[in-house]
VOBA-1610 file (N, C-alpha, C; in pm, whole numbers, padded with zeros to 5 digits, always signed):
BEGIN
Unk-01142+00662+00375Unk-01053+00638+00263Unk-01027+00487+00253Unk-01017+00417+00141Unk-00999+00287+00079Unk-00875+00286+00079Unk-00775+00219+00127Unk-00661+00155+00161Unk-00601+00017+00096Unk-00523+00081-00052Unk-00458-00065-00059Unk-00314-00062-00092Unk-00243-00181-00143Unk-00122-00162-00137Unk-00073-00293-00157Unk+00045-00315-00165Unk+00168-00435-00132Unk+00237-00473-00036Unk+00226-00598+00017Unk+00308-00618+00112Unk+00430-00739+00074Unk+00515-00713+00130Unk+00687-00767+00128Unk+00783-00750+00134Unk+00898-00799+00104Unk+01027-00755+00140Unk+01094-00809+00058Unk+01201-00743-00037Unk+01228-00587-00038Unk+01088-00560-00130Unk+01082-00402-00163Unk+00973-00366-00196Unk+01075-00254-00307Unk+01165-00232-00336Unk+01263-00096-00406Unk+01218-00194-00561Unk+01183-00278-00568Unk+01173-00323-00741Unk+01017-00300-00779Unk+00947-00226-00688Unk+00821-00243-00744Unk+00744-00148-00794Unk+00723-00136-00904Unk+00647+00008-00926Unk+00506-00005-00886Unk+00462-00069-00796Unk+00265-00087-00792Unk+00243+00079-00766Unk+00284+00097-00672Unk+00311+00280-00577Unk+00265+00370-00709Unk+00369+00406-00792Unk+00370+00478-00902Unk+00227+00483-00967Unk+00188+00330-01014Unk+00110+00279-01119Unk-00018+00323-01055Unk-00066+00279-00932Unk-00202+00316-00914Unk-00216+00403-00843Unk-00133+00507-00772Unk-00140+00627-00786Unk-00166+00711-00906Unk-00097+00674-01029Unk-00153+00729-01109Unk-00283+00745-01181Unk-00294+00585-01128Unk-00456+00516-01207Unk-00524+00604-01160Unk-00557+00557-01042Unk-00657+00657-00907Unk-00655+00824-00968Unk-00539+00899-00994Unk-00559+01019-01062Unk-00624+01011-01193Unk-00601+00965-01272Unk-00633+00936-01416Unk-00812+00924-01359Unk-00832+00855-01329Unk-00971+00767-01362Unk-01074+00839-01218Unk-00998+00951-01140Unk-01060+01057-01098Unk-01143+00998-00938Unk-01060+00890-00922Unk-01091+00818-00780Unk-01074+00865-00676Unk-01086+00957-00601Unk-01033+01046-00474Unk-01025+00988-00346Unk-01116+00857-00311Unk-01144+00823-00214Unk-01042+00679-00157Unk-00962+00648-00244Unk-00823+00567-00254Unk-00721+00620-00238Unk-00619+00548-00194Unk-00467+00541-00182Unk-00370+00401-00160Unk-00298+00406-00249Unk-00214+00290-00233Unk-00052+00279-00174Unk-00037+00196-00081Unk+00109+00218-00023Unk+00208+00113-00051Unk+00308+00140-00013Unk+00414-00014+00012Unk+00470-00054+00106Unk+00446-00181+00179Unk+00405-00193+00297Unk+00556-00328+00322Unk+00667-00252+00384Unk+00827-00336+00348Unk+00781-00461+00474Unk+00732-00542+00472Unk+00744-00634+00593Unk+00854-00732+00565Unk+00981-00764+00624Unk+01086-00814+00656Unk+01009-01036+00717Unk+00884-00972+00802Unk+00839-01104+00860Unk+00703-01084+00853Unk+00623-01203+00804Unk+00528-01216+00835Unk+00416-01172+00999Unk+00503-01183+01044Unk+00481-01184+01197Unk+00417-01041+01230Unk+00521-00960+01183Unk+00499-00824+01155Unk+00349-00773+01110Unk+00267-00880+01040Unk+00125-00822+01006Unk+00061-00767+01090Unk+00008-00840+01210Unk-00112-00741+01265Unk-00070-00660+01327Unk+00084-00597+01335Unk+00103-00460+01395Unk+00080-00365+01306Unk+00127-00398+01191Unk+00048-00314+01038Unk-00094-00325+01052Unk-00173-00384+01041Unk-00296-00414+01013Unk-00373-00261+01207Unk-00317-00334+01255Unk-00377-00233+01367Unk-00309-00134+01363Unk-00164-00080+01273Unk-00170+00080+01273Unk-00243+00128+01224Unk-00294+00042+01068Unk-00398+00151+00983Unk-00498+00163+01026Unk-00547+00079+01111Unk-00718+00106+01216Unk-00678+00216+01246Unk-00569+00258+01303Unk-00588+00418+01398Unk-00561+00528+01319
//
């Protein structure tokens, strides 16, 4: 599965989530998903980055 998304903080003003979830349905993409990814610190990346490896 293809993995994308937004990363930042705060993340409650953003509709990306909504929008290409819907796209991805609409346009019949199955093999995607998009998340929202609240990072508070930069720092915080490659513990994100190596959860989604597993």
């Amino acid at each position: 599965m293809r993995r994308f998304g937004l990363i930042g903080y705060p993340l409650g003003h953003s509709f990306s989530k909504k929008y290409f979830t819907e796209k991805f349905e609409k346009e019949k993409i199955e093999d995607c998903e998009y998340d929202l990814y609240p990072l508070e610190d930069i720092e915080e990346l490659p513990d994100l980055i190596k959860s989604e490896k597993e």
